[in-house]
N, C-alpha and C positions, 0 to 999 in steps of 0.2 A: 760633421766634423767633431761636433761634441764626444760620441758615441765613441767614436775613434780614438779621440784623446782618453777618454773614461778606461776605454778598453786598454789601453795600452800603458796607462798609470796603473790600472788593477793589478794588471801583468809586473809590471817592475816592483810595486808592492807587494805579492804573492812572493818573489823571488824572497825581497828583503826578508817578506816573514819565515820561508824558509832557513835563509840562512841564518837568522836567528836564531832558530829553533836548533836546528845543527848544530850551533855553533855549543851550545849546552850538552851538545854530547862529545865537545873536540873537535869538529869538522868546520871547516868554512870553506864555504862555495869559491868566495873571489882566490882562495889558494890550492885550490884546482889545477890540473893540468892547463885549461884554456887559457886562465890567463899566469901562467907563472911562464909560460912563454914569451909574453908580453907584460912584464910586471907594473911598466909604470903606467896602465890604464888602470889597475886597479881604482886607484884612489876617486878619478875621473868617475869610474861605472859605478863606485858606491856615493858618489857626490848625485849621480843622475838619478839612480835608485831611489835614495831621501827626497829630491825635489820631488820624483814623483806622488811618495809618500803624500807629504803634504799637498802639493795637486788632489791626491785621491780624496785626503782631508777635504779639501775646499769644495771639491765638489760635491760629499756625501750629505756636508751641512748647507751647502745653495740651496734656496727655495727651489720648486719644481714648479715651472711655469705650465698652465694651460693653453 
């Protein structure tokens, strides 16, 4: 379950740092064709993005148990 969660915060984290990086050349992912069809998830899928963030935080700095 852990692994899964890990994996899947890395992944929505990887997106955000993309789109950051983009975003320094003018481009932003969330205003994309996918979602400018559906605009008001935006706000939603970058609120879920950041929790992941920090999820990916939290767990990078957890002790690693034996």
């Amino acid at each position: 379950m852990k692994t899964m969660l890990g994996k899947v915060t890395w992944l929505l984290t990887a997106i955000g740092a993309l789109n950051w990086g983009l975003d320094a050349l003018g481009l932003n992912i969330f205003y994309m064709v996918p979602f400018t069809w559906m605009p008001g998830i935006i706000r939603p899928f970058q609120l879920f993005v950041g929790v992941a963030g920090l999820i990916s935080l939290y767990m990078y700095f957890l002790p690693m148990k034996k």
